[in-house]
C-alpha positions as CSV (number, residue, x, y, z in Angstrom):
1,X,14.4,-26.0,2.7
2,X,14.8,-22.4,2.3
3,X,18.7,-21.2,2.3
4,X,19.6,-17.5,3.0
5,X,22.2,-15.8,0.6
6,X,25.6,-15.6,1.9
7,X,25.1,-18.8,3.9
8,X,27.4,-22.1,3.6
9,X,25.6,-25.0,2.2
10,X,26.8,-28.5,2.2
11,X,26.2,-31.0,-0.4
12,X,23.1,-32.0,-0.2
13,X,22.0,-28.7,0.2
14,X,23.9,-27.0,-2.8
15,X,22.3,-30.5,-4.9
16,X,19.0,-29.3,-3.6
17,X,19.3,-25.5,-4.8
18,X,20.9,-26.3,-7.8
19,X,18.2,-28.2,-8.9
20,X,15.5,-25.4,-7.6
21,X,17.7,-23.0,-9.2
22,X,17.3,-20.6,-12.4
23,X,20.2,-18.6,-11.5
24,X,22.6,-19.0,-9.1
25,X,26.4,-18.0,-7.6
26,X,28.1,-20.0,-5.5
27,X,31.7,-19.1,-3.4
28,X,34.2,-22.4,-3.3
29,X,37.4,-22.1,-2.2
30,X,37.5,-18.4,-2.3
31,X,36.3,-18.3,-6.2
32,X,33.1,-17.0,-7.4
33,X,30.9,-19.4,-10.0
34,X,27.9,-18.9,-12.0
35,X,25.2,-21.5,-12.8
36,X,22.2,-20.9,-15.0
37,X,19.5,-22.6,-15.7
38,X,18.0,-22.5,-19.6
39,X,14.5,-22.9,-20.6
40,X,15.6,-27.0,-22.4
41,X,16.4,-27.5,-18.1
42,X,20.4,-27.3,-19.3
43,X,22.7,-26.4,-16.9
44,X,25.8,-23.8,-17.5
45,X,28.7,-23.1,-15.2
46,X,31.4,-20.5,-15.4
47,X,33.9,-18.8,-12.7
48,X,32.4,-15.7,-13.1
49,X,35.8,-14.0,-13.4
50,X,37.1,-16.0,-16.1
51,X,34.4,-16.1,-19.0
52,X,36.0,-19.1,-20.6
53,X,35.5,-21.4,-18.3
54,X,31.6,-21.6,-19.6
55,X,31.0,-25.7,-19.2
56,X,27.3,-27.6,-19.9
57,X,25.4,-29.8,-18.6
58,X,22.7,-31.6,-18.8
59,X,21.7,-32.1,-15.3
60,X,22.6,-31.3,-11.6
61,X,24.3,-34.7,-11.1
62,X,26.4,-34.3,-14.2
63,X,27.9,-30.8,-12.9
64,X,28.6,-31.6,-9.8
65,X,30.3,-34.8,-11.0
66,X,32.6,-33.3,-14.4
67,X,33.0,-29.8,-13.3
68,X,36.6,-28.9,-11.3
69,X,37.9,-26.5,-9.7
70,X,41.7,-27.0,-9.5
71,X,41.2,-30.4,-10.7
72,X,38.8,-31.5,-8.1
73,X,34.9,-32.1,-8.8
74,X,32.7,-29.9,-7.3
75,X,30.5,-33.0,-5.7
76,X,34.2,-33.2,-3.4
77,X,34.0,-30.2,-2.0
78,X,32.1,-30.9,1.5
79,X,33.1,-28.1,2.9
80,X,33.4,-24.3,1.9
81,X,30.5,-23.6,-0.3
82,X,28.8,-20.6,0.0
83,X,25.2,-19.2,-2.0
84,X,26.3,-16.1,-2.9
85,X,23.3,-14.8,-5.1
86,X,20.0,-17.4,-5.8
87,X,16.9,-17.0,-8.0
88,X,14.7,-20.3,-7.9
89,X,12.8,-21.2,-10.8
90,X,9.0,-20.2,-8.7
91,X,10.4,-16.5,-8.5
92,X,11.5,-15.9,-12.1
């Protein structure tokens, strides 16, 4: 399934990217976020505009299940996700 930048994504999809993923920003709810890959398979996440909100994880399922955005995990947003920027892990 191949997803174009700048297009909205529901949640199967982002799961699916996420885990093809090596580098990735995602919009939600009007907010920019980072998630990077590392080379132990380790995911991080961080609103790009505030650095210290960097969180870890050690797989998709556990971001999208512990990390909030204004209290809510991101596995409850259905709606409103955008890919802003994606690398997958074939093209790095």
């Amino acid at each position: 399934m191949e997803t174009k930048e700048g297009m909205a994504v529901n949640k199967r999809e982002l799961v699916d990217k996420i885990e093809q993923a090596i580098d990735m920003v995602i919009a939600v709810s009007g907010r920019m976020f980072r998630i990077v890959r590392d080379k132990e398979d380790n995911l991080t996440i961080a609103e790009r505009s505030h650095k210290e909100s960097i969180r870890h994880y050690t797989d998709t399922y556990d971001l999208i299940s512990r990390y909030k955005i204004d209290g809510k995990p991101l596995r409850d947003y259905t709606e409103g996700i955008t890919i802003v920027k994606y690398t997958a892990l074939l093209d790095a």
